[in-house]
C-alpha positions as CSV (number, residue, x, y, z in Angstrom):
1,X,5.4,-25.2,6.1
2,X,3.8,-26.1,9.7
3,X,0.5,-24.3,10.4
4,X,1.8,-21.0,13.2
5,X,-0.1,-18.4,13.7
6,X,1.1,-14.7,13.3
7,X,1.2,-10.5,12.7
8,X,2.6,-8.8,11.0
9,X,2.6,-4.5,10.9
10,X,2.9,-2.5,7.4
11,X,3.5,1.1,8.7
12,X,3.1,3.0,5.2
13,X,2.8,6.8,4.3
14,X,-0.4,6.8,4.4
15,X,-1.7,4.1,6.7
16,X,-1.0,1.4,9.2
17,X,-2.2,-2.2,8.1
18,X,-2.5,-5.2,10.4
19,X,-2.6,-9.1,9.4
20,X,-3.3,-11.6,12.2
21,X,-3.7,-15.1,10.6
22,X,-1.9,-18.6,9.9
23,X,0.2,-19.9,7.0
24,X,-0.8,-22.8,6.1
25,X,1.3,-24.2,3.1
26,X,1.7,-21.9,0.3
27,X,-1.4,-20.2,1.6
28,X,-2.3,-17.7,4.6
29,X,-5.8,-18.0,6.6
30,X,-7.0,-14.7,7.2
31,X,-8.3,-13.9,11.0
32,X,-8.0,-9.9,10.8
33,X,-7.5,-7.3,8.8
34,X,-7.0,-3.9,9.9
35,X,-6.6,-1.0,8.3
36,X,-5.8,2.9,9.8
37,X,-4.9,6.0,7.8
38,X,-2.5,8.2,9.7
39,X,-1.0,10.1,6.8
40,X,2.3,10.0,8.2
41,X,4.0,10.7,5.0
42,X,1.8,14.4,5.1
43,X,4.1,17.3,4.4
44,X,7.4,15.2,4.1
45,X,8.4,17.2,1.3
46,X,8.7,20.5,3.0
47,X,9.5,19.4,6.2
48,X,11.6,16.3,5.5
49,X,10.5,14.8,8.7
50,X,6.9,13.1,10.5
51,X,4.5,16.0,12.0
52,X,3.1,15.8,15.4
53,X,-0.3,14.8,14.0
54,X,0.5,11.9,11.8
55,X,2.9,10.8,14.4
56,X,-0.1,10.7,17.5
57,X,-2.3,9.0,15.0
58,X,0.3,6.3,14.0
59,X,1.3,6.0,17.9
60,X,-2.7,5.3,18.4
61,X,-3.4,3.1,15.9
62,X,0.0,0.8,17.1
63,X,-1.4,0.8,20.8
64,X,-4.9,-0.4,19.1
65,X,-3.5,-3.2,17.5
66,X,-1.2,-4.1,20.0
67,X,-4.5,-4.6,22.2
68,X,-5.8,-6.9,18.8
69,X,-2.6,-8.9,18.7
70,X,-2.6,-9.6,22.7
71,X,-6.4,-10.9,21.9
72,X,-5.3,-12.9,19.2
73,X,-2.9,-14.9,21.5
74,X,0.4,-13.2,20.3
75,X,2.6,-10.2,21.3
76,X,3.7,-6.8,19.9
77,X,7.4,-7.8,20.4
78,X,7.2,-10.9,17.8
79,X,5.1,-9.0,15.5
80,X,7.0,-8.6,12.1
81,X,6.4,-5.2,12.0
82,X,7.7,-3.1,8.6
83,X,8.0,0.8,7.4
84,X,8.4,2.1,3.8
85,X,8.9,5.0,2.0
86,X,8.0,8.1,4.4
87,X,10.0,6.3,7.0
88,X,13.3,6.4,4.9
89,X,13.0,10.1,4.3
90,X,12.0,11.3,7.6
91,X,14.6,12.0,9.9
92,X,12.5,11.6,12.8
93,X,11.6,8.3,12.0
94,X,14.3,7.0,14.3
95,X,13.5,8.7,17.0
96,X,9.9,7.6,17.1
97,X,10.5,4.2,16.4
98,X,12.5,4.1,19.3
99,X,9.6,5.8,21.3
100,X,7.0,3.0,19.9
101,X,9.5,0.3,20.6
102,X,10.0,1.4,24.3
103,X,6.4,1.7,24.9
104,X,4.4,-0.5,22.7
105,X,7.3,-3.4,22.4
106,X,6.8,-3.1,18.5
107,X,10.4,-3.3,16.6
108,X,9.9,-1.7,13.6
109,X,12.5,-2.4,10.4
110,X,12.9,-0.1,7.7
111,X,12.9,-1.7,4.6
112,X,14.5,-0.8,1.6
113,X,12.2,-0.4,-1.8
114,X,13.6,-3.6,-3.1
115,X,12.3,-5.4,-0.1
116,X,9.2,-3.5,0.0
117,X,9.1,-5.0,-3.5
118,X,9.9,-8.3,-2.8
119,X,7.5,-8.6,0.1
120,X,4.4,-7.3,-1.7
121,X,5.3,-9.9,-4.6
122,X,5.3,-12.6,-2.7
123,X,2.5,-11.7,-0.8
124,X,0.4,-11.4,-4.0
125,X,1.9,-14.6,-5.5
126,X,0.2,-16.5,-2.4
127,X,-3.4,-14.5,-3.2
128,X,-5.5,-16.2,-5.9
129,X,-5.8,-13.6,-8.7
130,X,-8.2,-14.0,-11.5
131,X,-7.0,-14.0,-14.8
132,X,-3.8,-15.2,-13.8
133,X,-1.9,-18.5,-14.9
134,X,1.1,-20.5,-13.8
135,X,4.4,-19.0,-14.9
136,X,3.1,-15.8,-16.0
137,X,4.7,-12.7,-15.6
138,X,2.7,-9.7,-14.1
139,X,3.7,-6.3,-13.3
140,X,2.6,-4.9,-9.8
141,X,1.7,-1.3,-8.8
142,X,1.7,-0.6,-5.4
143,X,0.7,3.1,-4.7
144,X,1.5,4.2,-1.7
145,X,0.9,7.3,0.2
146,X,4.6,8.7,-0.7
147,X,5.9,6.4,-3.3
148,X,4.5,3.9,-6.2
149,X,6.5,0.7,-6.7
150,X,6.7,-1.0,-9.8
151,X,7.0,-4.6,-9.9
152,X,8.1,-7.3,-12.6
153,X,6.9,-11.0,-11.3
154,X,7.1,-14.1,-12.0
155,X,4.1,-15.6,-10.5
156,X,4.9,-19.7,-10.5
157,X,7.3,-20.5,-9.5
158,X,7.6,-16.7,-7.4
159,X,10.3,-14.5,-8.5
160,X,11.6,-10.9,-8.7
161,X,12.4,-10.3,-12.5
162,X,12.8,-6.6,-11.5
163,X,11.3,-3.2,-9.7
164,X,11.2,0.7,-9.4
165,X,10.2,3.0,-6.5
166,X,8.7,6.2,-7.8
167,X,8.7,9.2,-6.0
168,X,4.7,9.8,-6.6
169,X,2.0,8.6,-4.2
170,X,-1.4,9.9,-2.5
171,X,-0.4,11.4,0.3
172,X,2.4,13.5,-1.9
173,X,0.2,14.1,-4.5
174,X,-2.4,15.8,-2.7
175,X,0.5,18.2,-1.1
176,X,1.1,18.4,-4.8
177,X,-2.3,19.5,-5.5
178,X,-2.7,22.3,-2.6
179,X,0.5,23.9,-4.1
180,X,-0.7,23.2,-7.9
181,X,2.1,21.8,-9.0
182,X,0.4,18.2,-9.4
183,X,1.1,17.8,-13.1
184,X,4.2,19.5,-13.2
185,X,5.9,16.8,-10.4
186,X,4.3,13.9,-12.4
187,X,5.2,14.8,-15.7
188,X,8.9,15.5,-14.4
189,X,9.3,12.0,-12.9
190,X,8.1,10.5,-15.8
191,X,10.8,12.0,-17.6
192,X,13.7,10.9,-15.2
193,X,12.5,7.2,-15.3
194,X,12.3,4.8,-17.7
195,X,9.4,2.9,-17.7
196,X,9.4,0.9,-20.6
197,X,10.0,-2.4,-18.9
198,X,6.8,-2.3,-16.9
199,X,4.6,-1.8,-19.7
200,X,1.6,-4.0,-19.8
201,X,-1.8,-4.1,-20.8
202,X,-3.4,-5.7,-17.4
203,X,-0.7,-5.0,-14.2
204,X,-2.1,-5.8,-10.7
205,X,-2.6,-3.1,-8.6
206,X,-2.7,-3.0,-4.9
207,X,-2.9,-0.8,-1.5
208,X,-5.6,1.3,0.3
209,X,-6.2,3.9,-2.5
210,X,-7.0,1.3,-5.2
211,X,-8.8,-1.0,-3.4
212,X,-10.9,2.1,-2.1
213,X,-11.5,3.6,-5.5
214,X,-12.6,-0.4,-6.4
215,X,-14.9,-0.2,-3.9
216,X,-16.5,3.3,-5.5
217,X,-16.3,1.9,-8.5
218,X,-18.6,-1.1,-7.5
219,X,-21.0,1.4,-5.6
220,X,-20.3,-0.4,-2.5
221,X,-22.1,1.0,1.0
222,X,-18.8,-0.6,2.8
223,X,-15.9,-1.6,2.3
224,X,-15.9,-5.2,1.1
225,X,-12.1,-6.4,0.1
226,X,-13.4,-10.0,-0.6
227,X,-16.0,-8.7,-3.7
228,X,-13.4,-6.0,-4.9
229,X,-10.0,-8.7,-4.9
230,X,-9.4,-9.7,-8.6
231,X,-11.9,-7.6,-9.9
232,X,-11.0,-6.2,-13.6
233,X,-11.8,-2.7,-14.5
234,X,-11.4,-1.3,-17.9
235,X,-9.3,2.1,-18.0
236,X,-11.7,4.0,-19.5
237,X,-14.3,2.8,-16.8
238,X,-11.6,3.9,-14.2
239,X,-11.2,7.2,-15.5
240,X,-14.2,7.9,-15.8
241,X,-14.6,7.4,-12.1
242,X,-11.7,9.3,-11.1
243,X,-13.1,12.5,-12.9
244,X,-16.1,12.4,-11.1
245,X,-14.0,11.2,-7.6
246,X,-12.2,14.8,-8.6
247,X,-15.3,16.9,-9.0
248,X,-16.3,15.9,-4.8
249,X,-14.8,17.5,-2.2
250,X,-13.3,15.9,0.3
251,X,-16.4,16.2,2.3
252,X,-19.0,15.3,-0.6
253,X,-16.9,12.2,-0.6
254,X,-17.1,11.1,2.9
255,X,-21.0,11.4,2.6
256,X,-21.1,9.4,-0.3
257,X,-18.5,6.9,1.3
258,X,-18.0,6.6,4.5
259,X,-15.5,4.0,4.2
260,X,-13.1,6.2,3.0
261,X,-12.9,8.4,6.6
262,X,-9.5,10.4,6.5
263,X,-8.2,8.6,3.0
264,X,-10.8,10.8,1.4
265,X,-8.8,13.9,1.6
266,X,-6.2,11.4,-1.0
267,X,-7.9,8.9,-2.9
268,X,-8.4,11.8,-5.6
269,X,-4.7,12.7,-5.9
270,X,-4.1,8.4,-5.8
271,X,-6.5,8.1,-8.7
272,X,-4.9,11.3,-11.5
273,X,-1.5,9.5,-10.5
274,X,-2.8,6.1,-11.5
275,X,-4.1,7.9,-14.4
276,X,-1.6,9.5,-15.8
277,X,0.7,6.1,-14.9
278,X,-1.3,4.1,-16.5
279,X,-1.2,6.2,-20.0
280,X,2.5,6.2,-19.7
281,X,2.1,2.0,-19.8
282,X,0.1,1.5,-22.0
283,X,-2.5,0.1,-19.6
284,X,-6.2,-1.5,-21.0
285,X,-7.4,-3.1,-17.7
286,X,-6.8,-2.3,-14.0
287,X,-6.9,-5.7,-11.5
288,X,-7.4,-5.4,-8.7
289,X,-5.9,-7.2,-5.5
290,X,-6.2,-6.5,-1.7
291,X,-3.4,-8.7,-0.6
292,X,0.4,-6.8,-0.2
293,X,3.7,-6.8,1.4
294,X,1.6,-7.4,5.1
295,X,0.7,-10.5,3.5
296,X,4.7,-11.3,1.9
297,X,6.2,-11.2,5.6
298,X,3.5,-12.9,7.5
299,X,4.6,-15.9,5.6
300,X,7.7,-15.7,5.4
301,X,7.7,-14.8,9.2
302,X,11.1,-12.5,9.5
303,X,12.0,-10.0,7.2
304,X,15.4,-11.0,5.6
305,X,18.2,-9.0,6.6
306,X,19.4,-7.6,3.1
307,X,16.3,-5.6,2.9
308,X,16.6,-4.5,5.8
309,X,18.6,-0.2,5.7
């Protein structure tokens, strides 16, 4: 693969990541990074559609990177530019795409759960990950803000051995905990799915909430993704944390954290669902990766049209 420099767009439920870099062989050079958390999956279960809010605060945060990609040399309308979960319920979503399309020159694809799957394995089969050897299988957990994907790897050479989207994520969650119905949600989704094939005592996990609650965990000032990617946590070290991530309020977090800003109304509700997940698998250790599906279509540089709904 010829060195080409490009962006690519992961408009999740919760936030809005941007990747700027170049592929270079099997590997992608990192220029920036973004991250924005627009919640735009808030509410989706009572209202079935995006709210004004989350929708002005995904709208700003596309017109800021558009401004980052034009720097880079590049433009919005060759952007790979992908939406998950929130966007395959909303009935808005349409609508709005269209809007940011017209405005912003950003075409956004909805992706189904097996490419969101796909994408985010690939992308962390091209990261180094500690602990990892060629030909290994390792199961991915990709929490989102309104749904968890589990993902069966094959690392070397890359493959999809299987996957399952989970209705459960942070932003949901914490809509789950206003109403206090947390438990009873989890505990009922557990019970439709079977999860045995994703058991495993180390899985990879990935996306804004874990990589946040890594940072925590490490008592860092900032956030820092290059000390936190392929750290290993034990599970009784991570719940540990999330009780006392649970016993802060939202404010009493930002204090502590600042790095969290408006993911620190969530990351509680991210961590009891990793918690309670990670007792249904049978999980020891929790590793940690900050590489995802932005990462997957960057290199592959279009998003194949069977994922595409």
């Amino acid at each position: 693969m010829s060195n080409e420099l490009r962006s690519s767009i992961d408009i999740g439920s919760n936030s809005v990541l941007l990747l700027i870099g170049i592929t270079v062989e099997s590997k992608i050079q990192v220029l920036r990074d973004e991250s924005r958390v627009t919640s735009l999956g808030k509410d989706l279960d009572l209202n079935k559609k995006f709210i004004n809010e989350s929708m002005d605060k995904t709208y700003y945060a596309l017109e800021e990177y558009k401004k980052l990609i034009e720097v880079a040399g590049l433009n919005s309308s060759d952007t790979i530019v992908s939406a998950t979960e929130a966007s395959r319920v909303a009935t808005n979503a349409k609508v709005f795409f269209e809007k940011i399309k017209k405005n912003l020159g950003f075409n956004i694809q909805l992706i189904s759960s097996d490419g969101e799957a796909y994408y985010t394995g690939l992308g962390i089969s091209l990261a180094s990950i500690s602990n990892t050897q060629a030909g290994n299988e390792k199961i991915i957990i990709d929490l989102g803000g309104a749904s968890t994907e589990l993902i069966k790897i094959s690392l070397s050479p890359f493959e999809i051995k299987s996957s399952l989207s989970l209705p459960l994520g942070s932003v949901r969650g914490q809509d789950w905990i206003d109403k206090k119905i947390l438990r009873e949600k989890v505990e009922e989704i557990f019970r439709t799915w079977d999860l045995t094939p994703y058991h495993h005592h180390s899985p990879i996990f990935v996306a804004g909430t874990m990589t946040s609650i890594a940072c925590v965990m490490k008592s860092l000032n900032t956030f820092d993704a290059e000390e936190i990617n392929g750290q290993v946590f034990s599970l009784e070290n991570f719940n540990d944390s999330i009780q006392k991530i649970s016993e802060d309020t939202h404010e009493e977090l930002l204090s502590k954290y600042p790095y969290l800003g408006k993911r620190a109304r969530t990351i509680a509700a991210g961590g009891l669902i990793i918690k309670s997940l990670c007792e249904q698998l049978n999980v020891q250790k929790l590793e940690i990766s900050t590489s995802g599906l932005r990462h997957g279509t960057l290199f592959e540089g279009v998003i194949n049209d069977g994922f595409i709904t």
